[in-house]
PDB file of N, CA, C and O in Angstrom:
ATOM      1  N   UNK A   1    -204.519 209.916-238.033  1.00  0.00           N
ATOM      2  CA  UNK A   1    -203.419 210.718-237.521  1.00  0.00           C
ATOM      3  C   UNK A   1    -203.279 210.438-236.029  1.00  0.00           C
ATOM      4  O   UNK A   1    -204.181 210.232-235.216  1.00  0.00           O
ATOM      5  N   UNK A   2    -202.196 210.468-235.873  1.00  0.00           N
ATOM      6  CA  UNK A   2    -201.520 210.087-234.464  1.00  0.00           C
ATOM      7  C   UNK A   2    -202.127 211.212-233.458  1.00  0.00           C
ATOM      8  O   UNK A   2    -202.447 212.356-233.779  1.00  0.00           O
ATOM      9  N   UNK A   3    -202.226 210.533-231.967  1.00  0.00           N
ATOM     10  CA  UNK A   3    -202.818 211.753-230.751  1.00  0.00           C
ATOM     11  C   UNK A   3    -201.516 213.121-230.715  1.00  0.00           C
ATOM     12  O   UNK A   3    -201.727 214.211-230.183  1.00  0.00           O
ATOM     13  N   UNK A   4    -200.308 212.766-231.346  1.00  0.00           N
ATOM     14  CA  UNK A   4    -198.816 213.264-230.887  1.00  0.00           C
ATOM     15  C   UNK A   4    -198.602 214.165-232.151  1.00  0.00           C
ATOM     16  O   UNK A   4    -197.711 215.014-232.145  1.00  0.00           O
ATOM     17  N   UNK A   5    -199.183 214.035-232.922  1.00  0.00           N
ATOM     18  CA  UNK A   5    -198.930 214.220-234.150  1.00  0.00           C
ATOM     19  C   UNK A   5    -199.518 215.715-234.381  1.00  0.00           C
ATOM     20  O   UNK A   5    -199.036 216.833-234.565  1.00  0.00           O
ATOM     21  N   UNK A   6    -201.251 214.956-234.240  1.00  0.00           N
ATOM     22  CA  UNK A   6    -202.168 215.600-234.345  1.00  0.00           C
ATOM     23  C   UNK A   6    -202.117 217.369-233.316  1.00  0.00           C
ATOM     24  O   UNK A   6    -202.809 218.353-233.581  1.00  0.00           O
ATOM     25  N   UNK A   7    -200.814 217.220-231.883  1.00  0.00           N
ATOM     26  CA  UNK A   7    -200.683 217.770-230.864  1.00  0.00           C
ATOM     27  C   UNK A   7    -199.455 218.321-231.735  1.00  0.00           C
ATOM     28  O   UNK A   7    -199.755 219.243-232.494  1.00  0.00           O
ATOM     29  N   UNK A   8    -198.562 218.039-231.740  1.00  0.00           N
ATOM     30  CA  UNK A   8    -197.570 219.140-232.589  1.00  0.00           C
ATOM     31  C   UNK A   8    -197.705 219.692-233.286  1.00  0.00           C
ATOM     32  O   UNK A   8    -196.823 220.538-233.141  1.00  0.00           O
ATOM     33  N   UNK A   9    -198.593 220.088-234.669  1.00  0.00           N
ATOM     34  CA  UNK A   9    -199.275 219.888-235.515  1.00  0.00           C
ATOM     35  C   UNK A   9    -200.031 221.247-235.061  1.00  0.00           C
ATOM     36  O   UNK A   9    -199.804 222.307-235.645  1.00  0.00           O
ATOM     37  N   UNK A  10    -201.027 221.143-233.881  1.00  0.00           N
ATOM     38  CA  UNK A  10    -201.299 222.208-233.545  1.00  0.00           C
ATOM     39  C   UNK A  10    -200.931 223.027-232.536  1.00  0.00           C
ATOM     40  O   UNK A  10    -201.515 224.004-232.067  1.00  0.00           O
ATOM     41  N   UNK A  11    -199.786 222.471-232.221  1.00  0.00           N
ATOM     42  CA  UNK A  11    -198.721 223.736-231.064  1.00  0.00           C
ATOM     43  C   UNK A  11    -198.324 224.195-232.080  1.00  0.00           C
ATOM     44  O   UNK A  11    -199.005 225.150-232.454  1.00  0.00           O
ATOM     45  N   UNK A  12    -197.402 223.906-232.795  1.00  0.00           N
ATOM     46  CA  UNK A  12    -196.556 224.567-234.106  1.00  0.00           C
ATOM     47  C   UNK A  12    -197.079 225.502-234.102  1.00  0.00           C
ATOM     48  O   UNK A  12    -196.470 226.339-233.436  1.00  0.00           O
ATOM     49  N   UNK A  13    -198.233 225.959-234.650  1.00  0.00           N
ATOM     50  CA  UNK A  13    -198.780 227.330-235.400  1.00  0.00           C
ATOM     51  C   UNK A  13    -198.712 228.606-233.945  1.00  0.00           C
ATOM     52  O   UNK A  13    -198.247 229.646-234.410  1.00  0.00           O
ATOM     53  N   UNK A  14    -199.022 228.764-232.476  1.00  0.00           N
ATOM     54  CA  UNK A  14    -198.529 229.691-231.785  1.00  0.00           C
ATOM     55  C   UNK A  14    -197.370 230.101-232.075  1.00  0.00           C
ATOM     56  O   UNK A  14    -197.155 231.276-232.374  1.00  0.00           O
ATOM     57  N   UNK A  15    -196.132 228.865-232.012  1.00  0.00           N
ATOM     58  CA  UNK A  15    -194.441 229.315-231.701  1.00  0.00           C
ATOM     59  C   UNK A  15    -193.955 230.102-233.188  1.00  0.00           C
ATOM     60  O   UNK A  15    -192.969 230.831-233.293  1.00  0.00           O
ATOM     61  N   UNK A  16    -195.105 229.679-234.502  1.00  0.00           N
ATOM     62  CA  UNK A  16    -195.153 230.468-235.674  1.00  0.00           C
ATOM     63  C   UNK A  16    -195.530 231.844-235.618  1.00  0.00           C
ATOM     64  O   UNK A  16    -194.600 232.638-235.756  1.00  0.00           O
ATOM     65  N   UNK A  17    -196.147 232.098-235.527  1.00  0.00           N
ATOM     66  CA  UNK A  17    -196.998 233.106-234.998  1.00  0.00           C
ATOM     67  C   UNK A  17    -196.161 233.989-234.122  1.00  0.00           C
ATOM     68  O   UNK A  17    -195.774 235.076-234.551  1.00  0.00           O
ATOM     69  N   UNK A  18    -195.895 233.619-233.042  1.00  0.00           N
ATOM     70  CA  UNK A  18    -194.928 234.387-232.274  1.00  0.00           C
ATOM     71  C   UNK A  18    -193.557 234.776-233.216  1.00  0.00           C
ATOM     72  O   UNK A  18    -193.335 235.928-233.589  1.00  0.00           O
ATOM     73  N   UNK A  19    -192.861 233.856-233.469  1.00  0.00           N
ATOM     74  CA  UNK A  19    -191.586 234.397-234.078  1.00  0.00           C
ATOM     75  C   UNK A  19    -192.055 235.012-235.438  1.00  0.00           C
ATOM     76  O   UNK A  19    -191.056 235.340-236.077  1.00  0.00           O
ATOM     77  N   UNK A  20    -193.167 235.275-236.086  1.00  0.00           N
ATOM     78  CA  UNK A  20    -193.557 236.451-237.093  1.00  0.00           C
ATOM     79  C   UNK A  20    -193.156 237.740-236.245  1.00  0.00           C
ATOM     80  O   UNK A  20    -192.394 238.685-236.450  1.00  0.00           O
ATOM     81  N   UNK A  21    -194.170 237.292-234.995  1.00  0.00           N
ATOM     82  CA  UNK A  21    -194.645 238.826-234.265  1.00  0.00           C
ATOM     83  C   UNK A  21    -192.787 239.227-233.804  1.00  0.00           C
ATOM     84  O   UNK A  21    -192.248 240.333-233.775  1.00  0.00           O
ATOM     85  N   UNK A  22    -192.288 238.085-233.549  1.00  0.00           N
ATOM     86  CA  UNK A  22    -190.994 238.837-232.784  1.00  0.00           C
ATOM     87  C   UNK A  22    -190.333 239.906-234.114  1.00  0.00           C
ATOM     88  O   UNK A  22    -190.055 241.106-234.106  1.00  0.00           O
ATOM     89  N   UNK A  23    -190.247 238.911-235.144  1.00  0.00           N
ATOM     90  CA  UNK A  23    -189.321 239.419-236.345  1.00  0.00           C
ATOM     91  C   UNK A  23    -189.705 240.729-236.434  1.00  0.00           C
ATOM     92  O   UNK A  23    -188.856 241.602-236.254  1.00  0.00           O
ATOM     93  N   UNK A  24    -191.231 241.114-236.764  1.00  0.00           N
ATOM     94  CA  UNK A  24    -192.005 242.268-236.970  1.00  0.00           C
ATOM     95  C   UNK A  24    -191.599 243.523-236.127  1.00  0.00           C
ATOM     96  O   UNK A  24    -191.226 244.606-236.578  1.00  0.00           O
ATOM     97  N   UNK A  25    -191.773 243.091-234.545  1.00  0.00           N
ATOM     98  CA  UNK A  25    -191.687 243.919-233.659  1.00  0.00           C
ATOM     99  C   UNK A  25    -189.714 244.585-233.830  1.00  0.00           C
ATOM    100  O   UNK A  25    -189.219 245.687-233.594  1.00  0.00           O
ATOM    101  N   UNK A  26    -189.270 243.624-234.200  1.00  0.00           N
ATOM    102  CA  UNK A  26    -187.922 243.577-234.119  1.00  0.00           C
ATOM    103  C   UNK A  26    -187.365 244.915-235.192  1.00  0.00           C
ATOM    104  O   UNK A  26    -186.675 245.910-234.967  1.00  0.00           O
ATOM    105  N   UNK A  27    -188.069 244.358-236.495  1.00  0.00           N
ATOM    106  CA  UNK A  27    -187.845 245.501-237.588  1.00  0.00           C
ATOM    107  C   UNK A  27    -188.490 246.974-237.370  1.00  0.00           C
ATOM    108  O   UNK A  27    -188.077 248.074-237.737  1.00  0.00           O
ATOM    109  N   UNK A  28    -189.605 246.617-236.670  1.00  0.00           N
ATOM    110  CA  UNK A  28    -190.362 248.136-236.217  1.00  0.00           C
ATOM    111  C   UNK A  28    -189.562 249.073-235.043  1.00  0.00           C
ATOM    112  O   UNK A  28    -189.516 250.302-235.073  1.00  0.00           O
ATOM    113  N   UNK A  29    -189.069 248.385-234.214  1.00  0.00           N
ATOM    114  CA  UNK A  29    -187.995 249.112-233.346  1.00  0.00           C
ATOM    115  C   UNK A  29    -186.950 249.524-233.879  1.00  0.00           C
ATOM    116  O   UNK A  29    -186.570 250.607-233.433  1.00  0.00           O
ATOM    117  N   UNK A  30    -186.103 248.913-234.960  1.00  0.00           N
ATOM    118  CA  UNK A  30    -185.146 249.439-235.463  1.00  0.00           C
ATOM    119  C   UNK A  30    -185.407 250.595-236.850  1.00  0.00           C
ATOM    120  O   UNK A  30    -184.546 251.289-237.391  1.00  0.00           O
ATOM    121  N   UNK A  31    -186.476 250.535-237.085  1.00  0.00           N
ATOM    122  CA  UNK A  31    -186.774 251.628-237.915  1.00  0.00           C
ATOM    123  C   UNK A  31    -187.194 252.711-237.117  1.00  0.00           C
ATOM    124  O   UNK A  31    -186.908 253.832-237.538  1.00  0.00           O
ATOM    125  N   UNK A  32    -187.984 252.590-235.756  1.00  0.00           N
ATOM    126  CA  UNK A  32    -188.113 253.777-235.248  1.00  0.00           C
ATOM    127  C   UNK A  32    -186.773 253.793-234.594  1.00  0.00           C
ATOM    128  O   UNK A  32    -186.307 254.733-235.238  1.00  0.00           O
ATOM    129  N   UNK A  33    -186.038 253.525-233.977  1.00  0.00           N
ATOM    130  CA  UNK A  33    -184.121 254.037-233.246  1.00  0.00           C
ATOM    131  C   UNK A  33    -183.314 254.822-234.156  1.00  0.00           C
ATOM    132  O   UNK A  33    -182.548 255.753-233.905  1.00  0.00           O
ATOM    133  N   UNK A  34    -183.757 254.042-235.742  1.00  0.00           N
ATOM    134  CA  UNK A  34    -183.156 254.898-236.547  1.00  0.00           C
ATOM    135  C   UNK A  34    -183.488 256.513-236.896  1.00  0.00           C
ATOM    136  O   UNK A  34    -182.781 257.520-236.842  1.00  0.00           O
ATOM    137  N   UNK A  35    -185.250 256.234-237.379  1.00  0.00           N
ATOM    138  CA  UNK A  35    -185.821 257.405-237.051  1.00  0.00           C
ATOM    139  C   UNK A  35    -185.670 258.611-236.406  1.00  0.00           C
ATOM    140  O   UNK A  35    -185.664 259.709-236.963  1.00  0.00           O
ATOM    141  N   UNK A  36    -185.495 258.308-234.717  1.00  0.00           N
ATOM    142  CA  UNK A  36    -185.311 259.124-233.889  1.00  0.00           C
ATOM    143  C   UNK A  36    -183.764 259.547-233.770  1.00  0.00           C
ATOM    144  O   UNK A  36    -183.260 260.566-233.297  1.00  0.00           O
ATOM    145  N   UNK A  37    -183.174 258.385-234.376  1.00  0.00           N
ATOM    146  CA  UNK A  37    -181.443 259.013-234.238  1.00  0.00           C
ATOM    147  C   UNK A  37    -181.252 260.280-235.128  1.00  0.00           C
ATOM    148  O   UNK A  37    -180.537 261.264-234.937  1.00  0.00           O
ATOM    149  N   UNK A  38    -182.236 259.926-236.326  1.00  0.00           N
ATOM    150  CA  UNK A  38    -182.195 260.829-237.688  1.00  0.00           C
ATOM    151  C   UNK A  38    -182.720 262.459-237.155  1.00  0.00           C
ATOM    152  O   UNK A  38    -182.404 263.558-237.611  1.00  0.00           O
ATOM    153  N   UNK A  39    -183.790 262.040-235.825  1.00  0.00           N
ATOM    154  CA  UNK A  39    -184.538 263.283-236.220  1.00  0.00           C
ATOM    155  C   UNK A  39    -185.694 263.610-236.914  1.00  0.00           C
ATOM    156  O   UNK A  39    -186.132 264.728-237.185  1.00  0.00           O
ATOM    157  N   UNK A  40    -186.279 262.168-237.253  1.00  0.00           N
ATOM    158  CA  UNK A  40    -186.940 262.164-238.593  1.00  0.00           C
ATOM    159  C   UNK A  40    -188.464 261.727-237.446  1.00  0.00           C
ATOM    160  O   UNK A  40    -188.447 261.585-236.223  1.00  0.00           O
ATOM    161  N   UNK A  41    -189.539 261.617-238.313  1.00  0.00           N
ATOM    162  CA  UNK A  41    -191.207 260.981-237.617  1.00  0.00           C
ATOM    163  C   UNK A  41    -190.740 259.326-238.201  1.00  0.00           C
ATOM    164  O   UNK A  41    -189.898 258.859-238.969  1.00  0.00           O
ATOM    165  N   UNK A  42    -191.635 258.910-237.490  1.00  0.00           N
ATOM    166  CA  UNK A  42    -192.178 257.774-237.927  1.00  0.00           C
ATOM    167  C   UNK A  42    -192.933 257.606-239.220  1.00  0.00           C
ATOM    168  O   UNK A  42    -192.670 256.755-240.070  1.00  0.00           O
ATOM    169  N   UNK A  43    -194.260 258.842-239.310  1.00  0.00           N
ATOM    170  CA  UNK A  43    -195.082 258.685-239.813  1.00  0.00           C
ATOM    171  C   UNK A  43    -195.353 260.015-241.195  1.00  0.00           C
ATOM    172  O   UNK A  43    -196.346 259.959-241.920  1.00  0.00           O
TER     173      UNK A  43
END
């Protein structure tokens, strides 16, 4: 396996990782905005 290869290969998996965490964080804010618009808990 290539030095370039082998290097993208293992950057990839952070910028993965991150855009999980963004998506996640993303859906968790909009369930609590809704929440609180409602009046309602989180929990």
């Amino acid at each position: 396996m290539s030095t370039l290869a082998l290097s993208v290969y293992v950057l990839m998996w952070p910028v993965v990782v991150a855009a999980v965490l963004f998506v996640i964080g993303r859906a968790f804010h909009r369930e609590w905005a809704e929440a609180r618009r409602g009046g309602q808990r989180m929990i």
